[in-house]
ZADO-1210 file (C-alpha; in nm, 4 decimals, padded with zeros to 6 digits):
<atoms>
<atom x="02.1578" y="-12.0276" z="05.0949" code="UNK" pos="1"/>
<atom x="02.2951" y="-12.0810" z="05.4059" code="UNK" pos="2"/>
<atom x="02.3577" y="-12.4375" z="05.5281" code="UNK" pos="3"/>
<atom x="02.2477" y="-12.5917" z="05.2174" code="UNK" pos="4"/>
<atom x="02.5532" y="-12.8449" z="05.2348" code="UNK" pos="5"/>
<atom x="02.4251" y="-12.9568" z="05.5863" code="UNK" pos="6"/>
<atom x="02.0621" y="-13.0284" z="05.4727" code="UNK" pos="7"/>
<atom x="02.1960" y="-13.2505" z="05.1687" code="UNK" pos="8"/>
<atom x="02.4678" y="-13.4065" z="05.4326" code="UNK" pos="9"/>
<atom x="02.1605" y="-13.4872" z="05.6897" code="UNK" pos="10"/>
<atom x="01.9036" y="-13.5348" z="05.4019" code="UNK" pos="11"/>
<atom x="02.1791" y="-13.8434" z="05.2221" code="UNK" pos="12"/>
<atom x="02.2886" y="-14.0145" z="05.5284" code="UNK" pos="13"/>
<atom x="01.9110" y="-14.0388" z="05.6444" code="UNK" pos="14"/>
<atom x="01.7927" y="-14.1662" z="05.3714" code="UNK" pos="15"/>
<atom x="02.0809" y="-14.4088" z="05.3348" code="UNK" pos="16"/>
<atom x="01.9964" y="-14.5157" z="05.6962" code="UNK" pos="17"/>
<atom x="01.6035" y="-14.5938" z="05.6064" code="UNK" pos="18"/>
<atom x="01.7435" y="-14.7530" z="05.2324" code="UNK" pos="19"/>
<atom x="01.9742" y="-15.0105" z="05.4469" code="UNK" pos="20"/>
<atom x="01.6546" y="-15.1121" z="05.6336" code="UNK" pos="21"/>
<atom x="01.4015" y="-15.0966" z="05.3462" code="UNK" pos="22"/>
<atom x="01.6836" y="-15.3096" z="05.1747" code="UNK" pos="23"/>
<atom x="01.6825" y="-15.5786" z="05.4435" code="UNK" pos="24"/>
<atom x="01.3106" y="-15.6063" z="05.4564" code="UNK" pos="25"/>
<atom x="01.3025" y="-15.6008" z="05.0514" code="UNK" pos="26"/>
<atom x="01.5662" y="-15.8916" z="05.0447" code="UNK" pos="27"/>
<atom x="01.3834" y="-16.1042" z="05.3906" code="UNK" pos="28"/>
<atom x="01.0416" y="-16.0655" z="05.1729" code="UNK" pos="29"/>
<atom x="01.2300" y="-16.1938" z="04.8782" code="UNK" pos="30"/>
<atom x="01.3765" y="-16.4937" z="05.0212" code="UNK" pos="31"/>
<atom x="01.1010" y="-16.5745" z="05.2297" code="UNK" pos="32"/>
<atom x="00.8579" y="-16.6214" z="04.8859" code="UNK" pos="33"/>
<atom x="01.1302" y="-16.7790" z="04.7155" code="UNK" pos="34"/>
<atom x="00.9623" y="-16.9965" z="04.4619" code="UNK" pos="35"/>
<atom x="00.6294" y="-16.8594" z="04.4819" code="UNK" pos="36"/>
<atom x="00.4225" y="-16.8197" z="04.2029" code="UNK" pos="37"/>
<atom x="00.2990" y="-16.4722" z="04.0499" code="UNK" pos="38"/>
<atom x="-00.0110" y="-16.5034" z="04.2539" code="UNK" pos="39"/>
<atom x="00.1628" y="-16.5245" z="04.5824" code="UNK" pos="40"/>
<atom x="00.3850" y="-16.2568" z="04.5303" code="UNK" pos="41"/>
<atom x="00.1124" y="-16.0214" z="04.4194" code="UNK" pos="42"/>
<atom x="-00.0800" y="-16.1371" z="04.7263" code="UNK" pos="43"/>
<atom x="00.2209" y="-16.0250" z="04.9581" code="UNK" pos="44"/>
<atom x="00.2558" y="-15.6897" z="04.7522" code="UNK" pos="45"/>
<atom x="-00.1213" y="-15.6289" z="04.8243" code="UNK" pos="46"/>
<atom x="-00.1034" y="-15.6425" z="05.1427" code="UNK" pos="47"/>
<atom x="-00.0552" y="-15.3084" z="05.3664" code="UNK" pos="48"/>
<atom x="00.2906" y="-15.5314" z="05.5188" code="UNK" pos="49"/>
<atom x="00.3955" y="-15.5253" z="05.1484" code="UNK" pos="50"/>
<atom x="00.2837" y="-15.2331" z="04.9672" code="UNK" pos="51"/>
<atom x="00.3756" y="-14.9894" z="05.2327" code="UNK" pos="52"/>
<atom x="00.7716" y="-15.0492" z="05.2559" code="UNK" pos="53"/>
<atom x="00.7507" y="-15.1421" z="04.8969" code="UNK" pos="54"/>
<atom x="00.6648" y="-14.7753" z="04.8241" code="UNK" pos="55"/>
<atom x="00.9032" y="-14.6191" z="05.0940" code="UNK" pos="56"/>
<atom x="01.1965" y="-14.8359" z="04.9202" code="UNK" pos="57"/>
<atom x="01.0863" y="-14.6866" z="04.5494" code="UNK" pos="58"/>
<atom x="01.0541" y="-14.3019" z="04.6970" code="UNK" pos="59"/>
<atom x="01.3288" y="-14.2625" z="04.8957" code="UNK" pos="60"/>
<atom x="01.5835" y="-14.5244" z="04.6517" code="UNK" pos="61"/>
<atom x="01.4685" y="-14.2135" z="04.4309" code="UNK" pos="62"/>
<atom x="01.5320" y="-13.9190" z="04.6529" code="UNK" pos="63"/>
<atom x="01.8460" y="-14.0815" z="04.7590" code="UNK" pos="64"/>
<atom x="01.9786" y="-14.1469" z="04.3879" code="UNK" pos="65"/>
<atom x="01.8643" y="-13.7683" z="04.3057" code="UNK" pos="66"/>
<atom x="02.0947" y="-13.6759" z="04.6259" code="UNK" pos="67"/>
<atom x="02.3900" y="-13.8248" z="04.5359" code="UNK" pos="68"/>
<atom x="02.3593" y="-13.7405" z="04.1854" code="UNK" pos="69"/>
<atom x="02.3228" y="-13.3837" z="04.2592" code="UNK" pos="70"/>
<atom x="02.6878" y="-13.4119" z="04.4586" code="UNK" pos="71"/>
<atom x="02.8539" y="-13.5660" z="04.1378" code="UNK" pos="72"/>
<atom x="02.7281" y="-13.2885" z="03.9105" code="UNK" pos="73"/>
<atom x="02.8229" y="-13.0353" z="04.1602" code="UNK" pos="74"/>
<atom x="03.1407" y="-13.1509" z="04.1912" code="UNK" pos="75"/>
<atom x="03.2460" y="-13.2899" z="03.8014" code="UNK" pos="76"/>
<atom x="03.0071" y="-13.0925" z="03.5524" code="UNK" pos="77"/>
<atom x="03.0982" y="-12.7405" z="03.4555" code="UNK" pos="78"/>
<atom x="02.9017" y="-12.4506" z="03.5825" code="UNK" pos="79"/>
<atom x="02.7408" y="-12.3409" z="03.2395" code="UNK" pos="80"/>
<atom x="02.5479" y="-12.6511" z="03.2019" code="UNK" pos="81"/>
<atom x="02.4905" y="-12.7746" z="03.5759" code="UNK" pos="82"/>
<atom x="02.1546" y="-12.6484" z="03.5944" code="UNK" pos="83"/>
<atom x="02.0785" y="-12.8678" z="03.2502" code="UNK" pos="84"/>
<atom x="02.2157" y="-13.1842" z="03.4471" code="UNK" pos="85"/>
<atom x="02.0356" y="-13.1152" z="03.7520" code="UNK" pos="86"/>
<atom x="01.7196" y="-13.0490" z="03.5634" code="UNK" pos="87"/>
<atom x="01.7528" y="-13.3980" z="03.3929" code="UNK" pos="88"/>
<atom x="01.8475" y="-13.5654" z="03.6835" code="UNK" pos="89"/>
<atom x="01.5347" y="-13.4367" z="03.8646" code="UNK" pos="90"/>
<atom x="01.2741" y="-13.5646" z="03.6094" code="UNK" pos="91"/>
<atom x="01.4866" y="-13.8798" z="03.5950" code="UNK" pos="92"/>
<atom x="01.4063" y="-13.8893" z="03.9675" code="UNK" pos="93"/>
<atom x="01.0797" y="-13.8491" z="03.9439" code="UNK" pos="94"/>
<atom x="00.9999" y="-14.0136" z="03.6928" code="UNK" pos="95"/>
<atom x="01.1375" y="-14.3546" z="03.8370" code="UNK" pos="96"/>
<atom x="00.9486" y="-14.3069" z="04.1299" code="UNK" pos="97"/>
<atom x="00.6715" y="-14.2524" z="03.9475" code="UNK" pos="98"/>
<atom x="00.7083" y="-14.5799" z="03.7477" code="UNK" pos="99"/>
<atom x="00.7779" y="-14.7628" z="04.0083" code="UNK" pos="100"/>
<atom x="00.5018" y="-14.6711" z="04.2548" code="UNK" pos="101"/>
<atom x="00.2467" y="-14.6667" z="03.9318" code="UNK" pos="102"/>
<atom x="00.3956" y="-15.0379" z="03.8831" code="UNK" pos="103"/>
<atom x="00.3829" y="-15.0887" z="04.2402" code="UNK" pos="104"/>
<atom x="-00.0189" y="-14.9458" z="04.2607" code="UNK" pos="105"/>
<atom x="-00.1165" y="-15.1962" z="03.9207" code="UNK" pos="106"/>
<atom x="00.0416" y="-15.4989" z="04.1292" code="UNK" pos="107"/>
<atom x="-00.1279" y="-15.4347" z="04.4687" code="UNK" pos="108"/>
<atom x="-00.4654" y="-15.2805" z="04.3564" code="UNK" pos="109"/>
</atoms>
């Protein structure tokens, strides 16, 4: 596989870029409902302002944590049982996105 190394290089640093912004808009929503009731906050979650970055912070937080753990098994595990790690760290990936956005889907719907 040529340039593989690039792609994940690219792939990381973008979707560290997009986390630091998701982050800021995650921590503004935060303290701008601070004190709000259970109500209010589901209100704000239902709403398309909400919901949407809500999601994008879950997927790519997961894509970006499947990244980076992908660079510390390929540089600390041994060779025999990288694939095993990688495999685990995959469905780990997945399936924190998936709780989170089926979390996220139960709030807003």
């Amino acid at each position: 596989m040529t340039h593989k190394g690039t792609a994940t290089f690219i792939a990381q640093r973008a979707s560290a870029v997009a986390l630091l912004f998701l982050v800021i808009w995650f921590l503004w929503g935060l303290s701008a409902h601070a004190g709000a009731g259970h109500e209010e906050m589901r209100l704000w979650l239902s709403a398309p302002t909400g919901w949407a970055p809500m999601g994008l912070l879950i997927a790519v937080g997961a894509f970006h944590m499947r990244i980076g753990l992908n660079e510390i098994i390929d540089d600390y595990i041994d060779s025999g049982m990288r694939g095993v790690f990688k495999l685990l760290n995959l469905f780990a990936a997945v399936g924190a996105a998936a709780i989170g956005l089926g979390s996220l889907y139960l709030i807003a719907a």
